[in-house]
C-alpha positions in Angstrom: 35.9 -16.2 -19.6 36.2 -12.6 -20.6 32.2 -12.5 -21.6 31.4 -14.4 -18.5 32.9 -11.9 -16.5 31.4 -9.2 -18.1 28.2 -10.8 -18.0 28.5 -10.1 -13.9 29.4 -6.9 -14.0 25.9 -6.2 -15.9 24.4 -8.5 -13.4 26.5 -6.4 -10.6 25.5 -2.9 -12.2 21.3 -3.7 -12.7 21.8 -5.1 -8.7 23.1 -1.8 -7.6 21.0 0.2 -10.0 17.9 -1.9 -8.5 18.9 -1.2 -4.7 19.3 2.2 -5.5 16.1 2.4 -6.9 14.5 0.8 -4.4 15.7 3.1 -1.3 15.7 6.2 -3.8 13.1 6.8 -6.3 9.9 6.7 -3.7 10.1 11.0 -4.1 8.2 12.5 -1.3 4.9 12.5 -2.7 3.5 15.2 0.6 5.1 17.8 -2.1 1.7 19.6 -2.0 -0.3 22.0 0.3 -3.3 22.5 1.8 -4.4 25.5 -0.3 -7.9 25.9 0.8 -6.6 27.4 4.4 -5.5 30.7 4.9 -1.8 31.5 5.3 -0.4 32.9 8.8 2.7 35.1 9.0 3.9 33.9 12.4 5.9 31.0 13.0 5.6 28.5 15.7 8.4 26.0 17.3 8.4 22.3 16.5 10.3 21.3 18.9 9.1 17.4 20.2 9.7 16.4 23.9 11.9 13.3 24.1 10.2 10.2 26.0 11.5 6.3 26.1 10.7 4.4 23.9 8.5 1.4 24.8 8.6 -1.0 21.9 11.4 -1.7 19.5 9.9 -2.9 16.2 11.7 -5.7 15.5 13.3 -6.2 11.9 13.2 -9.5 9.6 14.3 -8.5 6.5 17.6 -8.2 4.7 19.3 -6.8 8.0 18.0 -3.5 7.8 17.7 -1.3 10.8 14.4 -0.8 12.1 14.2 3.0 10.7 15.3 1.5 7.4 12.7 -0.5 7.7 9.9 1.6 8.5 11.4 4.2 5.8 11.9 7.1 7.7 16.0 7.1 7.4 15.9 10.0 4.7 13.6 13.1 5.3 12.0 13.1 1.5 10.6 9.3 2.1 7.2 8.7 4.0 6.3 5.2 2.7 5.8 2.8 5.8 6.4 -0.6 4.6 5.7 -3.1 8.1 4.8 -6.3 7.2 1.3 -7.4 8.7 3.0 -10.7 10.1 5.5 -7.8 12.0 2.5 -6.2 13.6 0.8 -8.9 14.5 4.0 -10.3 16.4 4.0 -6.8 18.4 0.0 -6.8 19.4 0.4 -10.6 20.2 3.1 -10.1 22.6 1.2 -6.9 23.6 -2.4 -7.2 23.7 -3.4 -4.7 26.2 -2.8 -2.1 23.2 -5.2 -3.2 21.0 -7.8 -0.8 20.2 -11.0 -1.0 22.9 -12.8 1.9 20.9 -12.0 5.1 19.2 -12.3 8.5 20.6 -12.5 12.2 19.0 -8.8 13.4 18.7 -9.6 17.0 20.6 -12.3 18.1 23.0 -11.6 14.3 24.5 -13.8 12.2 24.2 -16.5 13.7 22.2 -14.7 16.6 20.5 -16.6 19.4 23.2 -15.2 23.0 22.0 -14.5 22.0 18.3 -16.0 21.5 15.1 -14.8 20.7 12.0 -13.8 22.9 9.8 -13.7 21.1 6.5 -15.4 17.3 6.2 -14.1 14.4 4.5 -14.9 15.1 0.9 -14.6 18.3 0.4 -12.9 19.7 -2.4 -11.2 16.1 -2.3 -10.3 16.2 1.4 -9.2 13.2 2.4 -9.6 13.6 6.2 -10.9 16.2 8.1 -10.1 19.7 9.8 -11.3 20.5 13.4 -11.0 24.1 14.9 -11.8 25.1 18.3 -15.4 27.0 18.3 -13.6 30.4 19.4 -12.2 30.1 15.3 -8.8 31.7 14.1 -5.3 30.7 15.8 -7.6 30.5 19.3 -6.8 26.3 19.2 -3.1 27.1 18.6 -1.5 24.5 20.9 -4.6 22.8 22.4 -3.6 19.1 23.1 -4.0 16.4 20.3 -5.3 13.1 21.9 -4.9 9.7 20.1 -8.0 8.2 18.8 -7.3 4.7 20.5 -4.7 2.6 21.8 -1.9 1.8 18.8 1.8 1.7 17.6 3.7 5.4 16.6 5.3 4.2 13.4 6.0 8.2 12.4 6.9 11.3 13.9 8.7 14.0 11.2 8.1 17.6 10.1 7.3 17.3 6.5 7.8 19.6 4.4 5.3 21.4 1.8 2.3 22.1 4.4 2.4 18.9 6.2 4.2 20.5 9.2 4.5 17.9 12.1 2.8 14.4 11.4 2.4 11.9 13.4 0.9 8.4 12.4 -0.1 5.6 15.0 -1.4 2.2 13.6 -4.1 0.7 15.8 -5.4 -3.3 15.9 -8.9 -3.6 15.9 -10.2 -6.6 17.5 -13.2 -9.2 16.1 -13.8 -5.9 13.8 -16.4 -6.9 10.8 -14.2 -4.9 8.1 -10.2 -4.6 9.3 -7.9 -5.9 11.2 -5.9 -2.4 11.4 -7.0 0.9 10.8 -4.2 3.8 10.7 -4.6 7.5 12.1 -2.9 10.4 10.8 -2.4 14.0 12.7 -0.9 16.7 10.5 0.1 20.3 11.2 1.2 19.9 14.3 3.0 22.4 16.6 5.0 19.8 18.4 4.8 16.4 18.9 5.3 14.2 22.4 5.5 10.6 21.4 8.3 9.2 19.4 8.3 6.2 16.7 7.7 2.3 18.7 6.0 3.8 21.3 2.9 2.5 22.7 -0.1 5.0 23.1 -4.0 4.7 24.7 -6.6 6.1 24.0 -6.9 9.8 24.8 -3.4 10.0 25.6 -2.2 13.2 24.7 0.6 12.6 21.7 0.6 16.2 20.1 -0.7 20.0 20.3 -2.8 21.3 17.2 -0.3 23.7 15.0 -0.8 25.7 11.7 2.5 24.4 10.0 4.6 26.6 11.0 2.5 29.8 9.6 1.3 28.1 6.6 -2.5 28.1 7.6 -5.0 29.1 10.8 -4.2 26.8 13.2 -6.3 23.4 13.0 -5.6 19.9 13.2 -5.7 17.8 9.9 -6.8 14.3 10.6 -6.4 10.9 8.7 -7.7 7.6 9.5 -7.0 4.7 6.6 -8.4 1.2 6.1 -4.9 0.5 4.1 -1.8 0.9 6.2 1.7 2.3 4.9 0.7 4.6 2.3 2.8 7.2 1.2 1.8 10.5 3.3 -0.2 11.3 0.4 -1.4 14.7 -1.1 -4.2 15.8 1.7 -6.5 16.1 -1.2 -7.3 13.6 -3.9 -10.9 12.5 -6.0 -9.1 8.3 -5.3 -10.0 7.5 -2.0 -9.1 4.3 -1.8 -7.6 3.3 1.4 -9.3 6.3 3.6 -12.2 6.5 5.7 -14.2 9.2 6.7 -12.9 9.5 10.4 -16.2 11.0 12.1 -18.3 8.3 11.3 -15.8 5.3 11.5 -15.2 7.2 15.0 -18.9 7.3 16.3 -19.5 3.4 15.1 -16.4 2.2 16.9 -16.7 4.0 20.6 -15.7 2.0 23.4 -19.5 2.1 25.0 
């Protein structure tokens, strides 16, 4: 009797080591910075404008709370973790939010007054940087505009020259390639949209930021073939799971 009962309590203690684990040791891998920008002294507020909440993303595993589930309950963890069977229940019972075409996410809808700054690729980018055409902080709070209709699953201010990020998950429909595609916008000055919200294309979700001082002002876009990554670096020679946004952009337009 003695043994068995200590056999639980190492049963008990690899449980609770497990669990712990489990909601613990995912370290905040956006540790890292955007050196190749140049650093601004002045500061900008992040403040985010409150709005209702449209959609509650329902939870249907182990009675965790829905910010639980979509990892966002400690600041240090940016791992999504929705299960595709989850979003599909959600565009289902809302199909007037799947995507009808993707738009530029400034200068709406062809990116007029901007041009990127840094491409897809470069020196391991793995998104893109646009600028307004005047250059410098000129772009500092220009509007931010959704690429296409989708979910918020994430608005935070990250630390370590993320800044303000928001991250919508978008339903492609009869697409040859994927069934969801995921968009990322990073540095932001503020942020008007708030996590289960429902947002169309061109709505404007953000304004374009510098990470509070860290770089010229410029918004840092993301779009990903494999949802609920980890943030991620910005920069990184494995690819795998993003797309180069301009040209996934311009052969998915809604004309």
């Amino acid at each position: 009797m003695k043994y068995l009962a200590l056999f639980f309590l190492f049963m008990i203690s690899i449980y609770c080591v497990s669990v712990d684990y489990n909601q613990d040791a995912v370290e905040d891998v956006s540790d890292f910075s955007e050196e190749n920008h140049q650093f601004m002294e002045d500061n900008t507020p992040t403040s985010a404008t409150t709005k209702s909440v449209k959609y509650e993303i329902p939870v249907d595993v182990d009675s965790k709370t829905t910010r639980d589930f979509i990892g966002i309950t400690k600041p240090r963890v940016h791992l999504l973790g929705i299960p595709l069977r989850v979003l599909d229940s959600i565009f289902q019972a809302h199909p007037e939010y799947a995507s009808d075409g993707f738009d530029f996410p400034v200068g709406k809808p062809d990116a007029q007054g901007y041009f990127k700054a840094q491409n897809f690729g470069d020196r391991l980018h793995l998104g893109e940087d646009w600028n307004g055409i005047s250059g410098g902080n000129t772009d500092l709070g220009d509007p931010v505009y959704s690429v296409a209709n989708g979910l918020v699953v994430f608005t935070e201010d990250v630390c370590c020259g993320w800044g303000n990020v928001v991250r919508v998950i978008h339903r492609l429909k009869n697409h040859q390639e994927f069934d969801y595609v995921e968009s990322v916008y990073a540095h932001l000055q503020n942020y008007n949209v708030n996590v289960g919200e429902f947002v169309h294309r061109g709505e404007n979700i953000a304004k374009i930021g510098n990470a509070k001082g860290r770089y010229s002002a410029h918004l840092h876009l993301e779009i990903r073939s494999f949802i609920n990554m980890a943030l991620g670096p910005g920069y990184s020679d494995d690819t795998f799971g993003y797309l180069d946004p301009s040209p996934f952009i311009r052969q998915n337009r809604p004309y």
